[in-house]
C-alpha positions as CSV (number, residue, x, y, z in Angstrom):
1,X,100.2,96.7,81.1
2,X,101.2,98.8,83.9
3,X,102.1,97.3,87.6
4,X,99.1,99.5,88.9
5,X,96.7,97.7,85.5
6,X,97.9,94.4,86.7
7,X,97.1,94.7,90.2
8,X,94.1,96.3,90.0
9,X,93.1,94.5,87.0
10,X,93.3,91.4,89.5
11,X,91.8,92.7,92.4
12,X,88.6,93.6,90.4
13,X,87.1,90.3,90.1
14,X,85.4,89.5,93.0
15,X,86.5,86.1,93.3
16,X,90.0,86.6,93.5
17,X,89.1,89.7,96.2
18,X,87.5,87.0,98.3
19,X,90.9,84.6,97.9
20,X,92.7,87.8,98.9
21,X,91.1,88.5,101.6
22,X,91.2,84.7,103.1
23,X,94.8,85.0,102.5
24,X,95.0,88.3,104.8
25,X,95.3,86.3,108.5
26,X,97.7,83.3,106.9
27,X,99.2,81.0,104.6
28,X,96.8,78.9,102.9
29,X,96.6,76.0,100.3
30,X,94.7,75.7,97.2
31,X,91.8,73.0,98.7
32,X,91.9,75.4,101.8
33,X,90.9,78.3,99.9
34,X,88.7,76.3,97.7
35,X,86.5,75.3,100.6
36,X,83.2,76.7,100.7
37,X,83.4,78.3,97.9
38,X,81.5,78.1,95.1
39,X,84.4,77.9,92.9
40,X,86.8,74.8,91.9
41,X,89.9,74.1,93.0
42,X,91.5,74.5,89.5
43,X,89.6,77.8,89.6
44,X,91.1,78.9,92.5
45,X,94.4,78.0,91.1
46,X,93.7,80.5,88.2
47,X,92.7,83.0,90.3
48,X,95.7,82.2,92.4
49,X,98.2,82.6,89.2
50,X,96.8,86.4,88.4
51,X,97.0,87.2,91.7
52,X,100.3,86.2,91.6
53,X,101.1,87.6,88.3
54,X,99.9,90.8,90.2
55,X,102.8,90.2,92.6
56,X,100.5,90.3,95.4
57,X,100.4,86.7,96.9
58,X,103.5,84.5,97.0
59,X,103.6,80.6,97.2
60,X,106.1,78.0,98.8
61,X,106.4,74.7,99.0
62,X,105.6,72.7,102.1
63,X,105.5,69.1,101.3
64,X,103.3,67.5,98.5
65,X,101.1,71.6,98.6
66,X,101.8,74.6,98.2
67,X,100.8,77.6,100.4
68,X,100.3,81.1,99.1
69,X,100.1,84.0,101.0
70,X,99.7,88.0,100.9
71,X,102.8,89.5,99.3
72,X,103.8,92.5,101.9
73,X,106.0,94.1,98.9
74,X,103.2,93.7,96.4
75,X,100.6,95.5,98.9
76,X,103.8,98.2,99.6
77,X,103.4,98.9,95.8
78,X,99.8,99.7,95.6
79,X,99.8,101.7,98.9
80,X,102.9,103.9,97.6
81,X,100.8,104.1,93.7
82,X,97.5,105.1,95.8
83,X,99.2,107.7,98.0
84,X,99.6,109.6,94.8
85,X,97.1,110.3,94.5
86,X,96.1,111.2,97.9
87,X,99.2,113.2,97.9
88,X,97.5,115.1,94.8
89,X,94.3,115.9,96.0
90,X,95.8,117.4,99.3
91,X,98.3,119.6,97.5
92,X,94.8,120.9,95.4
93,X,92.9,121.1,98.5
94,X,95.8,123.1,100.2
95,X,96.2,125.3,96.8
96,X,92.4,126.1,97.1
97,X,92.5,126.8,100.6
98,X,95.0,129.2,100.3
99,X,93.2,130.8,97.3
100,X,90.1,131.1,98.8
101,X,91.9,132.8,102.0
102,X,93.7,135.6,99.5
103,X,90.5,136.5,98.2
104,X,89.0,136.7,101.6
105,X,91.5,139.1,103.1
106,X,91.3,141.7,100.1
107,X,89.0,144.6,100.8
């Protein structure tokens, strides 16, 4: 399985997307990401070990918890796999353009 499988493999289940996103503003621990949701704790720790496995949250000690947060290199990764394929549809955008322009300036 690819980087890209993995990470988007994990981002696809909603639940996990939701942990994600809770993570975005700052570290959190398991029973703080737990809360309110309709989920278990050792749930959350599941969903915290794929998105880890995904290299896109990181955890640390801090006392008897830990804390995970949004991995900054992980997210760098997707970005730079995505822009591919940005990059590719504005090279065939600019190939059509400038097709479509040739024809237009023959008589």
């Amino acid at each position: 399985m690819t980087y890209a499988d993995r990470t988007l493999d994990a981002l696809g289940d909603p639940t996990r997307r939701l942990i994600f996103e809770r993570l975005r503003g700052r570290a959190l621990s398991v029973g703080e990401l737990a809360a309110g949701m309709s989920v278990s704790r050792p749930a959350v720790s599941q969903h915290l070990k794929v998105l880890k496995e995904a290299r896109l949250v990181t955890d640390r000690a801090e006392g008897t918890r830990r804390l995970y947060a949004v991995n900054p290199r992980g997210l760098e990764a997707l970005r730079k796999w995505l822009e591919g394929f940005w990059d590719e549809a504005l090279d065939a955008f600019k190939e059509a353009a400038e097709r479509e322009a040739a024809t237009s300036k023959k008589p």
